[in-house]
Chimera marker file (.cmm) of the C-alpha trace (Angstrom):
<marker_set name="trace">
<marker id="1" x="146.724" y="60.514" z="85.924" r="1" g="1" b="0" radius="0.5"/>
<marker id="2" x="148.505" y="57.115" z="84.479" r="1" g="1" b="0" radius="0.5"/>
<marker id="3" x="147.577" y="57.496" z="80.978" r="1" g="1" b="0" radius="0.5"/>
<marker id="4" x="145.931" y="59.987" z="77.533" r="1" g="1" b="0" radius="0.5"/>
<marker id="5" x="143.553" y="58.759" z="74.698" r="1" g="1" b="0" radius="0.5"/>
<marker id="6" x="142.742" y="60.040" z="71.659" r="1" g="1" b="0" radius="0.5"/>
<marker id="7" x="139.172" y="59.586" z="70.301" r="1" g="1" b="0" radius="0.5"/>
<marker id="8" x="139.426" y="58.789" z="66.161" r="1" g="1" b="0" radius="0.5"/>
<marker id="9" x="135.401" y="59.104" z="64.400" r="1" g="1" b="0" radius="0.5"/>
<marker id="10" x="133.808" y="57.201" z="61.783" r="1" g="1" b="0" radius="0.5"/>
<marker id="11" x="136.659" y="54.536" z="61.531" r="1" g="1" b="0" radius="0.5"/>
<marker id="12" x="136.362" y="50.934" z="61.822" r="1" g="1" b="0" radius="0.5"/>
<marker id="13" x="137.576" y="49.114" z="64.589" r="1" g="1" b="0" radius="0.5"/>
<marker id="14" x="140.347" y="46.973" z="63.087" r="1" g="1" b="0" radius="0.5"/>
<marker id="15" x="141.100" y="49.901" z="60.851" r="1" g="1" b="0" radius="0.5"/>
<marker id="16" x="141.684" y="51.647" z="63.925" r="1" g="1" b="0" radius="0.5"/>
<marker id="17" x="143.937" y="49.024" z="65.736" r="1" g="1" b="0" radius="0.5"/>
<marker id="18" x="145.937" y="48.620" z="62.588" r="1" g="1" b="0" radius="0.5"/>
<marker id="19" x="146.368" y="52.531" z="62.030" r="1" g="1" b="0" radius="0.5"/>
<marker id="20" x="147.349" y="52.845" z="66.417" r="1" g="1" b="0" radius="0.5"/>
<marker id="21" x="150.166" y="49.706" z="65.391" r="1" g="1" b="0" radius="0.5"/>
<marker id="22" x="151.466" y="51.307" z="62.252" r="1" g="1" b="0" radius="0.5"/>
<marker id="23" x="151.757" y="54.982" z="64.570" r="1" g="1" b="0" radius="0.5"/>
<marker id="24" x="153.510" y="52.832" z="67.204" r="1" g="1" b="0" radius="0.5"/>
<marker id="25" x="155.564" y="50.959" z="64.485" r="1" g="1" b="0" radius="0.5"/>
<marker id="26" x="156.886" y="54.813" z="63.192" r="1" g="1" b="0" radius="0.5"/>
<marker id="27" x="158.086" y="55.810" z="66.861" r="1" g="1" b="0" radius="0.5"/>
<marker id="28" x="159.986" y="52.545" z="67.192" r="1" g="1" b="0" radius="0.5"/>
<marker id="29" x="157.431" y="50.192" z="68.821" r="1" g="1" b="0" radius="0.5"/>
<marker id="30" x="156.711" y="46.839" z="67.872" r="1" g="1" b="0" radius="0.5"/>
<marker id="31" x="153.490" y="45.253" z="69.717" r="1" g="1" b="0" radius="0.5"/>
<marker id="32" x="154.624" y="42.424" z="71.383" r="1" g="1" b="0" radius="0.5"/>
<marker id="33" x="151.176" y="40.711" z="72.553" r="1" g="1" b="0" radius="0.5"/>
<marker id="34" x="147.586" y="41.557" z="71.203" r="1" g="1" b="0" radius="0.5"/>
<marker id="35" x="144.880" y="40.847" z="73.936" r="1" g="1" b="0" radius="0.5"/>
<marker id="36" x="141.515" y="40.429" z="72.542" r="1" g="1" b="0" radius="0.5"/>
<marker id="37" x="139.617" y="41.623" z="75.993" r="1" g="1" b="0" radius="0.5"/>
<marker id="38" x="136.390" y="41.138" z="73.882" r="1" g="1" b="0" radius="0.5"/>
<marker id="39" x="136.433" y="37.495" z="72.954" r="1" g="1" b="0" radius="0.5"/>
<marker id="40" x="138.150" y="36.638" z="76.700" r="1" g="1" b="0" radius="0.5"/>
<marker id="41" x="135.199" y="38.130" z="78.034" r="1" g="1" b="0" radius="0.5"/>
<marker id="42" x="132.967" y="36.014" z="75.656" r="1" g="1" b="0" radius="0.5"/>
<marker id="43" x="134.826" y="32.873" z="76.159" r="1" g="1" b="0" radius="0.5"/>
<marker id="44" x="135.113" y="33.168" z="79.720" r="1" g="1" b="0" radius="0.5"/>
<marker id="45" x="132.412" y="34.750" z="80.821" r="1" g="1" b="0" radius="0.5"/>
<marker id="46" x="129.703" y="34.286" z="78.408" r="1" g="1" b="0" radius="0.5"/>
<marker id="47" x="129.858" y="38.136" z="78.311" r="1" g="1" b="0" radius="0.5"/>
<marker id="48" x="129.129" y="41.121" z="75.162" r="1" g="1" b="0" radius="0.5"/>
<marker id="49" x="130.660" y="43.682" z="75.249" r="1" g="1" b="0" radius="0.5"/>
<marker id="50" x="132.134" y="46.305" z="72.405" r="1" g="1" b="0" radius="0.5"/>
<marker id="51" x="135.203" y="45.475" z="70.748" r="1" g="1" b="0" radius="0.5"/>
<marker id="52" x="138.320" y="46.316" z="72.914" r="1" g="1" b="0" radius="0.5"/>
<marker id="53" x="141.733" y="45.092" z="72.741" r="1" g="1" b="0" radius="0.5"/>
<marker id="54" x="145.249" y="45.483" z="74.676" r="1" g="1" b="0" radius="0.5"/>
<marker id="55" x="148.463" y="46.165" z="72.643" r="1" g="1" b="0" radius="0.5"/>
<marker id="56" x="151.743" y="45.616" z="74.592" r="1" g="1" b="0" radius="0.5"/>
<marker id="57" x="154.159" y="48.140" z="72.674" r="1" g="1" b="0" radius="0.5"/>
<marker id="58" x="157.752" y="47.911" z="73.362" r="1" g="1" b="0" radius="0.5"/>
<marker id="59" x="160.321" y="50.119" z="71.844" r="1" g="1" b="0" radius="0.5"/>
<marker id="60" x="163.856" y="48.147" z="72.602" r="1" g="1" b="0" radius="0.5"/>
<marker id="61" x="166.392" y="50.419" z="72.890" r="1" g="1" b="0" radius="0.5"/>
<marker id="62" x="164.037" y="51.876" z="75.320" r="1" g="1" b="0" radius="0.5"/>
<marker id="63" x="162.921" y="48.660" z="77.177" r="1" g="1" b="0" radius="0.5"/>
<marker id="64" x="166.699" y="48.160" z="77.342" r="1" g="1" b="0" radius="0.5"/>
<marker id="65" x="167.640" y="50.999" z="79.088" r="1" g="1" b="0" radius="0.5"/>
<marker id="66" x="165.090" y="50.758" z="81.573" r="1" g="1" b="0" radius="0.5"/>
<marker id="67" x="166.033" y="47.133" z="82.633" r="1" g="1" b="0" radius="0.5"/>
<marker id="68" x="169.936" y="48.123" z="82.884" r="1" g="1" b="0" radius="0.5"/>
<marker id="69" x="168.693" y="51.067" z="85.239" r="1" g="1" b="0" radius="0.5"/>
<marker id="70" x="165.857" y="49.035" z="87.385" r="1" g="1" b="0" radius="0.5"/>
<marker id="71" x="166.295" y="45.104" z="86.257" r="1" g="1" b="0" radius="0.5"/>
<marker id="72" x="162.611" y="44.623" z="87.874" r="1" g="1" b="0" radius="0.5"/>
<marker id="73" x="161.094" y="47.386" z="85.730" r="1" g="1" b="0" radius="0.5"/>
<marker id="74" x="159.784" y="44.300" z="83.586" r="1" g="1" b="0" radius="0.5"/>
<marker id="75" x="157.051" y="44.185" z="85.733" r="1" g="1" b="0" radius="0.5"/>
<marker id="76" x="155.414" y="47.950" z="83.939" r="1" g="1" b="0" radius="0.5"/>
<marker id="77" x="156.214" y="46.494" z="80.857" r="1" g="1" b="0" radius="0.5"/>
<marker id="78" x="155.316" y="46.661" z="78.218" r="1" g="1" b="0" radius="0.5"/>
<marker id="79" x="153.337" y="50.591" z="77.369" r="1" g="1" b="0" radius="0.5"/>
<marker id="80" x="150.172" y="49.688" z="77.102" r="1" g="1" b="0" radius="0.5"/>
<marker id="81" x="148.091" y="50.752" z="74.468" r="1" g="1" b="0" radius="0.5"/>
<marker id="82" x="143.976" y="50.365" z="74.298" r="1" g="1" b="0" radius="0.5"/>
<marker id="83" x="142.558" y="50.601" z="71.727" r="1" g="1" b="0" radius="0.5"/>
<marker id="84" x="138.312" y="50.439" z="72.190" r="1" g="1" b="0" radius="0.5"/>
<marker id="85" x="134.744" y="50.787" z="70.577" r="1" g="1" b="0" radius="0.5"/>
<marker id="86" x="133.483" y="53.772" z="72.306" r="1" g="1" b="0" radius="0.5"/>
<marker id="87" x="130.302" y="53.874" z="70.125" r="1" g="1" b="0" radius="0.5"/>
<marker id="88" x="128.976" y="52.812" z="66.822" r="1" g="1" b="0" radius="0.5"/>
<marker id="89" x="130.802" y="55.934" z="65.256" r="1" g="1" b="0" radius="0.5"/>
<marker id="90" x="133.496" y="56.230" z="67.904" r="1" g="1" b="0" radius="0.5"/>
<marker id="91" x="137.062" y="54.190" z="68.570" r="1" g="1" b="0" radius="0.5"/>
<marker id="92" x="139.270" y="55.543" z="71.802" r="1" g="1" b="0" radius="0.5"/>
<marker id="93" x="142.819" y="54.816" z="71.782" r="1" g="1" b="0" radius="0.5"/>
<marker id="94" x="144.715" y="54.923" z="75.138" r="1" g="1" b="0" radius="0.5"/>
<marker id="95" x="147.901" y="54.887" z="75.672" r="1" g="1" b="0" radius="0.5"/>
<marker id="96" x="149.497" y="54.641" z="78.946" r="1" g="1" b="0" radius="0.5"/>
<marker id="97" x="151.904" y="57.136" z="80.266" r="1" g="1" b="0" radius="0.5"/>
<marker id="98" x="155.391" y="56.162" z="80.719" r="1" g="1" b="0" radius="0.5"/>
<marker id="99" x="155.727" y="59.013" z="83.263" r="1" g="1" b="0" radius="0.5"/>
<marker id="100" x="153.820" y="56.505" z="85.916" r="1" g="1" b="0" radius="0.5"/>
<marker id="101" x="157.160" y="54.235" z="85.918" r="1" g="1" b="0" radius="0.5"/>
<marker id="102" x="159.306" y="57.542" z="87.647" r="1" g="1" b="0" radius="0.5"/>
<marker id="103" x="156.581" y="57.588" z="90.276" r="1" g="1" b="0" radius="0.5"/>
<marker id="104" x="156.876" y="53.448" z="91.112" r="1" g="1" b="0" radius="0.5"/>
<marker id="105" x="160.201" y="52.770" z="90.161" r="1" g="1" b="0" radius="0.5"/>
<marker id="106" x="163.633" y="54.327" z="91.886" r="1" g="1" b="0" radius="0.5"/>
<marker id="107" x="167.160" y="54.281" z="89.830" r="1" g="1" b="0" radius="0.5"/>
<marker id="108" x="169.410" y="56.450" z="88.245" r="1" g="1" b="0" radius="0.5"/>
<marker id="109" x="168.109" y="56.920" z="84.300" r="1" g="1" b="0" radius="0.5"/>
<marker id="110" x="164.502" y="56.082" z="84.787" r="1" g="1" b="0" radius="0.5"/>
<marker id="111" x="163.764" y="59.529" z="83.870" r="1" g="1" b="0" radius="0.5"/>
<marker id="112" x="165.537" y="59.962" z="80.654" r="1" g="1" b="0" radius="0.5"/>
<marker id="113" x="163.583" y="56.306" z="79.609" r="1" g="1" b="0" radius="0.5"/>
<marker id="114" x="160.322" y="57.325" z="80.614" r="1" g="1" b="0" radius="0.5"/>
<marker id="115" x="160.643" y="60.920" z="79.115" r="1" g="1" b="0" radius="0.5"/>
<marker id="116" x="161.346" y="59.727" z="75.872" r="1" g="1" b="0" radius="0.5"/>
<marker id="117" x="158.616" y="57.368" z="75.656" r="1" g="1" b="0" radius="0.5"/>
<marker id="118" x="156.467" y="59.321" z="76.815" r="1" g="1" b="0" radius="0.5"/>
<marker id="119" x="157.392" y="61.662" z="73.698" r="1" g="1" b="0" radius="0.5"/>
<marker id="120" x="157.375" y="59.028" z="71.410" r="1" g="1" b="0" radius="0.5"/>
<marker id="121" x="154.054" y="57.983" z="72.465" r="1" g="1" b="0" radius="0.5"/>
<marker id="122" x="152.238" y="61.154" z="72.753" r="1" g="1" b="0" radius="0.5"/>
<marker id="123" x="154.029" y="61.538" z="68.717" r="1" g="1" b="0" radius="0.5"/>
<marker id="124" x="152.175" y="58.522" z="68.119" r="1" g="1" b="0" radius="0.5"/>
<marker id="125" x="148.882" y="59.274" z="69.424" r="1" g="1" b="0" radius="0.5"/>
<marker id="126" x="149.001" y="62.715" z="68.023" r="1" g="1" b="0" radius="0.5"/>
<marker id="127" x="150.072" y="61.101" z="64.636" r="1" g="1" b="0" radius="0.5"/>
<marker id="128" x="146.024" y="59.177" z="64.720" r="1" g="1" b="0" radius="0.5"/>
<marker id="129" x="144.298" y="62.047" z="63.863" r="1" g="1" b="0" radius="0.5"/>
<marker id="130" x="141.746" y="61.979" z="66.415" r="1" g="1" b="0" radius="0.5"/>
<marker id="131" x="140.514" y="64.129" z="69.209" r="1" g="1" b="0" radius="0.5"/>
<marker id="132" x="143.032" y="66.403" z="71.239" r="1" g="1" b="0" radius="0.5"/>
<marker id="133" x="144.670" y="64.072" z="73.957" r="1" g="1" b="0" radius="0.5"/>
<marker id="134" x="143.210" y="63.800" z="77.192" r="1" g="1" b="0" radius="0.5"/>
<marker id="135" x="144.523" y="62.742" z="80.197" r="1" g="1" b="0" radius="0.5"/>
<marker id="136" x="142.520" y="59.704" z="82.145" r="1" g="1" b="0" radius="0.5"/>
<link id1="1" id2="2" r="1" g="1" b="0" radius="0.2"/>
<link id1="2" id2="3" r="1" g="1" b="0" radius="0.2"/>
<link id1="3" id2="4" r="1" g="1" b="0" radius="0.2"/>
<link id1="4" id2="5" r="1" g="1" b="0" radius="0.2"/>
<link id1="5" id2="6" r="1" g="1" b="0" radius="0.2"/>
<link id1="6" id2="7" r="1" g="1" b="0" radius="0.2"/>
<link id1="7" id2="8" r="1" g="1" b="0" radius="0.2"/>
<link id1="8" id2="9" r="1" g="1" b="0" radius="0.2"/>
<link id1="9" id2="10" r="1" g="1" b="0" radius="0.2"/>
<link id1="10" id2="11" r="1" g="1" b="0" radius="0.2"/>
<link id1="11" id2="12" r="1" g="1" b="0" radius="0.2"/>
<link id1="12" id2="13" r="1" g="1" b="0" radius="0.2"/>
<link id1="13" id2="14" r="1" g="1" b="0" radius="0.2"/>
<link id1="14" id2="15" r="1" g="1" b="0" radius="0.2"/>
<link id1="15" id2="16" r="1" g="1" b="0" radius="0.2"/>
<link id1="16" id2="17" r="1" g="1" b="0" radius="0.2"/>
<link id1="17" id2="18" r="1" g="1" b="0" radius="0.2"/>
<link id1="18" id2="19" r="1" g="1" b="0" radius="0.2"/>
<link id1="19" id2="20" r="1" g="1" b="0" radius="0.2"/>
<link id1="20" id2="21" r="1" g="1" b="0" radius="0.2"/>
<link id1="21" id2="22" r="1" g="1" b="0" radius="0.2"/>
<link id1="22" id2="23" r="1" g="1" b="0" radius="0.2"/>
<link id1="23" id2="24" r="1" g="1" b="0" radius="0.2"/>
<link id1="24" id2="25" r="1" g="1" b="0" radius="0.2"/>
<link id1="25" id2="26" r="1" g="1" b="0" radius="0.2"/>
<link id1="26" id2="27" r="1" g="1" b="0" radius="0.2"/>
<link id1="27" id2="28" r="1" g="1" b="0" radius="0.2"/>
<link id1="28" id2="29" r="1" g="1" b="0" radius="0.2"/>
<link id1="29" id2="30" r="1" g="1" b="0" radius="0.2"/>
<link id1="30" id2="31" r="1" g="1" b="0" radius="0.2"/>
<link id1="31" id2="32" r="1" g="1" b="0" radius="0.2"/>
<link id1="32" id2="33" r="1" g="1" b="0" radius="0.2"/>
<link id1="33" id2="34" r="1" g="1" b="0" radius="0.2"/>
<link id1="34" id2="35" r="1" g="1" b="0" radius="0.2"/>
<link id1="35" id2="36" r="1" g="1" b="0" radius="0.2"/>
<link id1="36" id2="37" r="1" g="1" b="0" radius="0.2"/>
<link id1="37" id2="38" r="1" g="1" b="0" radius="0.2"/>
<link id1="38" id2="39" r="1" g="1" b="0" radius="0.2"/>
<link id1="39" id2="40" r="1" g="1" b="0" radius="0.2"/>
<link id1="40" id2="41" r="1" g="1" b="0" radius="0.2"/>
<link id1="41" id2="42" r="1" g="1" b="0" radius="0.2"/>
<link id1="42" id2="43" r="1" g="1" b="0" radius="0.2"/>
<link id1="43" id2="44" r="1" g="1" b="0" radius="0.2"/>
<link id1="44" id2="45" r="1" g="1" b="0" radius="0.2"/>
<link id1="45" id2="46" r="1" g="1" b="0" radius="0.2"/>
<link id1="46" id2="47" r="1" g="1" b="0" radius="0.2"/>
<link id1="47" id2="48" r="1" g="1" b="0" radius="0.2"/>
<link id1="48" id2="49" r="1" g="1" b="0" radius="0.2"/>
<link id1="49" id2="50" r="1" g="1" b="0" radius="0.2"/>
<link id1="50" id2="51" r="1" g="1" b="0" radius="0.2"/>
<link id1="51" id2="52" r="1" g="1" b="0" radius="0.2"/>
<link id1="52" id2="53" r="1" g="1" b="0" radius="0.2"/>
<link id1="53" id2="54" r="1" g="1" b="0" radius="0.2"/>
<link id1="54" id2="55" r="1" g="1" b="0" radius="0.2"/>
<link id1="55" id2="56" r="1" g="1" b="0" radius="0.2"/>
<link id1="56" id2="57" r="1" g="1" b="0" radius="0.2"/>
<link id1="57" id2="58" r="1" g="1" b="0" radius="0.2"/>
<link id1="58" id2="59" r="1" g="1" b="0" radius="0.2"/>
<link id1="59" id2="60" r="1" g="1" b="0" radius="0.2"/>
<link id1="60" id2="61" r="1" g="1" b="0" radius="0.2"/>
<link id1="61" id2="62" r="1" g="1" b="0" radius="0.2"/>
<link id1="62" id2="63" r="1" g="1" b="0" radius="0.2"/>
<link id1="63" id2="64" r="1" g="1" b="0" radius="0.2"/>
<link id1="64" id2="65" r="1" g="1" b="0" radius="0.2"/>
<link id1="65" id2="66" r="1" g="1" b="0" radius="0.2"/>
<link id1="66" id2="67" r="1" g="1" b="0" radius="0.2"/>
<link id1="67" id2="68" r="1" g="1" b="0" radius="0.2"/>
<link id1="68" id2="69" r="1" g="1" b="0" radius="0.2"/>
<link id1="69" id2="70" r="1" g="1" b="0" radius="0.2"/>
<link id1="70" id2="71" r="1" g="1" b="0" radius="0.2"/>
<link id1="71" id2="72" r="1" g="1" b="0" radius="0.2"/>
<link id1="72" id2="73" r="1" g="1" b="0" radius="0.2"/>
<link id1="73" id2="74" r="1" g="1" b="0" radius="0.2"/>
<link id1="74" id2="75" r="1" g="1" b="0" radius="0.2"/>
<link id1="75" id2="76" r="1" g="1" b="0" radius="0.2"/>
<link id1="76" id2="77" r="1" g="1" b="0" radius="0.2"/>
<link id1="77" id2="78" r="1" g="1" b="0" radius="0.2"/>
<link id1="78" id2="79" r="1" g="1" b="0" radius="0.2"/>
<link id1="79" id2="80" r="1" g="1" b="0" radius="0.2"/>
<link id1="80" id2="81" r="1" g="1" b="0" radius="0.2"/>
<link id1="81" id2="82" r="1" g="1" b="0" radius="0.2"/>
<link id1="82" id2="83" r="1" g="1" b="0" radius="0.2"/>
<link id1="83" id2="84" r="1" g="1" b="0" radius="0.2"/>
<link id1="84" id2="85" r="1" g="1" b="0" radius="0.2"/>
<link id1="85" id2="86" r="1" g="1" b="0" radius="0.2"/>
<link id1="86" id2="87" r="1" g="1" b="0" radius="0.2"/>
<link id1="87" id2="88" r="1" g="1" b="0" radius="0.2"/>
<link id1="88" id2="89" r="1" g="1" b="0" radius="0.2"/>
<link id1="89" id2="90" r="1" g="1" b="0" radius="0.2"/>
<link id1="90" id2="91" r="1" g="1" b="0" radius="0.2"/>
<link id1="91" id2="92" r="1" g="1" b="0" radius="0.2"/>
<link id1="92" id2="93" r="1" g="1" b="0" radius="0.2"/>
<link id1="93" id2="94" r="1" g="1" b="0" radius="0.2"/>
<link id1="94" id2="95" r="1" g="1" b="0" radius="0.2"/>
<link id1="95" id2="96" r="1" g="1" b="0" radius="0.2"/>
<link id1="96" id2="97" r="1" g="1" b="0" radius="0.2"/>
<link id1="97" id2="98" r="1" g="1" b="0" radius="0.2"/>
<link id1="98" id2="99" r="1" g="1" b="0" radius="0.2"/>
<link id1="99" id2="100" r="1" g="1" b="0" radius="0.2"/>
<link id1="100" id2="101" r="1" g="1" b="0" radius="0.2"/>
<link id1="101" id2="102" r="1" g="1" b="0" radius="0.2"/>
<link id1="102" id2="103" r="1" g="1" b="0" radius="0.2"/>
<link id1="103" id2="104" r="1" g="1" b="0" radius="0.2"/>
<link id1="104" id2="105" r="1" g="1" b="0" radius="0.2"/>
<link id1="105" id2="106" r="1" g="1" b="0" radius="0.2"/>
<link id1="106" id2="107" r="1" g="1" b="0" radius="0.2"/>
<link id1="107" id2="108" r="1" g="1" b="0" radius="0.2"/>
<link id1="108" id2="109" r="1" g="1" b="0" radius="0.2"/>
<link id1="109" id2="110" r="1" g="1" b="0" radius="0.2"/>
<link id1="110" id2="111" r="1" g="1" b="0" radius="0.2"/>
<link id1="111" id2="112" r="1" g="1" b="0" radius="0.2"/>
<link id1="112" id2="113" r="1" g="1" b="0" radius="0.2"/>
<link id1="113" id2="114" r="1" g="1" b="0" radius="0.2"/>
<link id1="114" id2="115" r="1" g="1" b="0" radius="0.2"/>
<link id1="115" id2="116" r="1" g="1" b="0" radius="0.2"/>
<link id1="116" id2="117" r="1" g="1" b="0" radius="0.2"/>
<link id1="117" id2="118" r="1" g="1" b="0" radius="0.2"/>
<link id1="118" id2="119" r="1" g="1" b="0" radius="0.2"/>
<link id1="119" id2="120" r="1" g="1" b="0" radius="0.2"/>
<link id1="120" id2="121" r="1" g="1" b="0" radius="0.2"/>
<link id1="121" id2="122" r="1" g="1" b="0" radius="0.2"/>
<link id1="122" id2="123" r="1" g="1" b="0" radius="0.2"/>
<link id1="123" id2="124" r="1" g="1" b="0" radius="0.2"/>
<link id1="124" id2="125" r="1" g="1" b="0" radius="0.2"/>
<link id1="125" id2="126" r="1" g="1" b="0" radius="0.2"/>
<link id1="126" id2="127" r="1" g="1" b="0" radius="0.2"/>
<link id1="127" id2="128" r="1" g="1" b="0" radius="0.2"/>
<link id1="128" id2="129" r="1" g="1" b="0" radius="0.2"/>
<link id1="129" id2="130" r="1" g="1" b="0" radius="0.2"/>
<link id1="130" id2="131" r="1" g="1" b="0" radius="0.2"/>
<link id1="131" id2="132" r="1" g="1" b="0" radius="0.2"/>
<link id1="132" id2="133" r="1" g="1" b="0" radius="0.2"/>
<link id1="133" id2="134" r="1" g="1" b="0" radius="0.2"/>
<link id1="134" id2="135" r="1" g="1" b="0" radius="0.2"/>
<link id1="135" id2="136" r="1" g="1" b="0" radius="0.2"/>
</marker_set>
């Protein structure tokens, strides 16, 4: 499994996004990029597809941490967090698990980093109000 989502009903999309950024925001996490996969795949594509978007959360003590133990960690950062129209009444917000980072990446205090984001993040997805998590 790399990651858990949370399904939140009858909410609008940016409502959504905006409520999964302030729930990051209260464990710590700014979100460093925005990624609007939707309008990319318009653009570049010509494509329609449902609203979706990529937030790159970063908490920085954390990110800190994980750089002083594994200076090439950079590359599985930041957490990524989707957040994406399911259905008309449905948005599902991933979030990816930290714990994936202990299985790629070797050095002494990996661990402790990706255990505590990976509690900070499950607090934030629990904190949406949706669905019970499940793991994808």
């Amino acid at each position: 499994m790399y990651g858990f989502t949370t399904t939140l009903k009858n909410i609008p999309f940016d409502e959504a996004v905006q409520k999964t950024m302030d729930a990051l925001k209260a464990e710590g996490f700014g979100v460093l990029s925005d990624i609007d996969i939707q309008q990319a795949m318009k653009a570049k594509l010509g494509l329609d597809m449902l609203p979706y978007r990529i937030l790159g959360a970063c908490n920085p003590p954390l990110a800190h941490q994980a750089l002083q133990a594994a200076p090439d960690i950079g590359l599985l950062l930041p957490c990524n967090v989707t957040v994406r129209q399911a259905s008309p009444d449905s948005v599902v917000v991933g979030f990816l698990d930290p714990q994936v980072m202990v299985a790629l990446v070797e050095g002494a205090g990996i661990q402790a980093v990706s255990d505590a984001a990976e509690e900070r993040l499950r607090r934030a997805c629990a904190s949406l109000g949706g669905s019970e998590a499940q793991a994808v």
